[in-house]
C-alpha angles and dihedrals in degrees: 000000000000091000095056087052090057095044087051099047095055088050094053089043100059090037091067087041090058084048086052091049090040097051095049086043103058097057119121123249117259130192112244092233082055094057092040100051080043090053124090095204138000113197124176093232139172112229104236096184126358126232108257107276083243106056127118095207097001121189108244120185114221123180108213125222112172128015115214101175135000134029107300134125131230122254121046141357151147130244142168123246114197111221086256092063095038078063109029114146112264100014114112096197110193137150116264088029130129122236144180097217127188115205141190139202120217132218110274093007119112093207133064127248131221108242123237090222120045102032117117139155113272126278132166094231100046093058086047092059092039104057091048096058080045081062111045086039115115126220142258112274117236116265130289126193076334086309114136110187137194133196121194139144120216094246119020077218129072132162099238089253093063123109119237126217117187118210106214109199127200118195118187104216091157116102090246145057116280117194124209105202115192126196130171099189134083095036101209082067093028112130107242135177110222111190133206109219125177131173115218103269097009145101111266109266122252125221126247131210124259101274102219109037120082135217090258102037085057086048092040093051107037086039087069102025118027119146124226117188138149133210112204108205120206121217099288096011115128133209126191129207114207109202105195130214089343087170090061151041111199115181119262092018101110128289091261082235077165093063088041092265096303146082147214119244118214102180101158140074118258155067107318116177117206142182131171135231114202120201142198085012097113139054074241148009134350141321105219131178152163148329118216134177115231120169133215131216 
């Protein structure tokens, strides 16, 4: 009988481990640029004591020794770290041990909260390159409709033959619930992204039509399979739109039903500024935002 318990009990242990495991490995990759511009502060600190290995939303003290990004002083302070951080793939939390940690404060708390994505053990090089992407970084627009929007590209730096994905961020600052609806068929009511890209001394650059899809194969296709979906986002949630190779358009690589079936080609070195317009996404108005410089070698 006692035997059976034990048995039990390990069973029922490394089942919640593999939950733990599960949990940290299903998350989405997101670019590094994405979870800094999402932190509220990012801070090079030593973890003084740990939360309890058991806690939902356990207390941590951190001393800080260097502040990278937000409104935070240096020494010590309290945070929170939720039971998904305390396990989160990679991470070898332990007291006495030096971190880069992203936070986050939510709406309503006081404190500030250790982020499941972000948060890493201290290198050298890591702070270096993060700081860096801290500084070229823009800032949140002003709001919107309560919209707060973000433009941003992965590298400031590209060959002329790369190929360029914008990260469109939407940030609800408003006291209620703001929902971002997305359809892709019909097209007179599609959401689209138009951008605005201009290379330094030049005309803006006009877009061109995906060279290989047809007028019919867009309406034989959607038609058929057109995707509807909504994001609600709560007061201080955040959503993020990845608009993929908008300077090309490669058989066999998507319609680019997001960019209104067409791109933007950028074929020559230089400075080129952008910023990006999204339609038919809200129950009103637009969604703007930008612009950004990127350069091209």
């Amino acid at each position: 009988m006692c035997h059976s318990r034990i048995v039990a009990f390990l069973a029922v242990a490394l089942l919640l481990c593999a939950a733990r495991s599960a949990s940290a490995l299903s998350r989405a990759y997101q670019p590094l640029v994405v979870t800094i511009a999402q932190a509220d502060a990012i801070v090079e600190a030593n973890v003084t004591t740990l939360s309890a290995s058991n806690a939902k939303m356990g207390s941590t003290t951190i001393t800080v020794n260097r502040v990278l990004k937000g409104k935070v002083a240096e020494g010590t302070m309290d945070v929170t770290m939720s039971e998904i951080s305390r396990y989160w793939v990679g991470i070898p939390w332990k007291e006495g041990g030096r971190f880069i940690l992203f936070l986050q404060q939510r709406r309503g708390q006081a404190g500030f909260e250790i982020m499941d994505h972000g948060s890493r053990p201290h290198t050298d090089d890591d702070a270096s390159e993060i700081a860096s992407l801290i500084q070229r970084l823009p800032g949140w627009s002003k709001p919107e409709n309560g919209l707060s929007t973000l433009l941003t590209t992965e590298r400031v730096r590209y060959r002329v033959d790369d190929e360029i994905d914008l990260c469109v961020g939407c940030r609800n600052d408003s006291d209620t619930d703001i929902k971002i609806r997305y359809t892709d068929w019909p097209r007179e009511t599609s959401s689209r992204w138009k951008l605005e890209v201009q290379k330094e001394g030049d005309a803006l650059i006009a877009a061109q039509p995906h060279p290989t899809i047809t007028p019919k194969d867009i309406e034989d296709y959607f038609s058929k399979h057109g995707r509807t979906y909504a994001v609600t986002l709560k007061p201080g949630e955040h959503h993020w739109v990845y608009l993929k190779r908008i300077n090309t358009a490669k058989p066999g690589w998507g319609y680019k039903e997001e960019l209104d079936f067409k791109y933007y080609p950028m074929t020559s070195p230089g400075k080129y500024t952008l910023s990006v317009i999204g339609e038919n996404l809200l129950a009103k108005g637009w969604i703007k935002a930008g612009s950004i410089e990127v350069t091209l070698e």
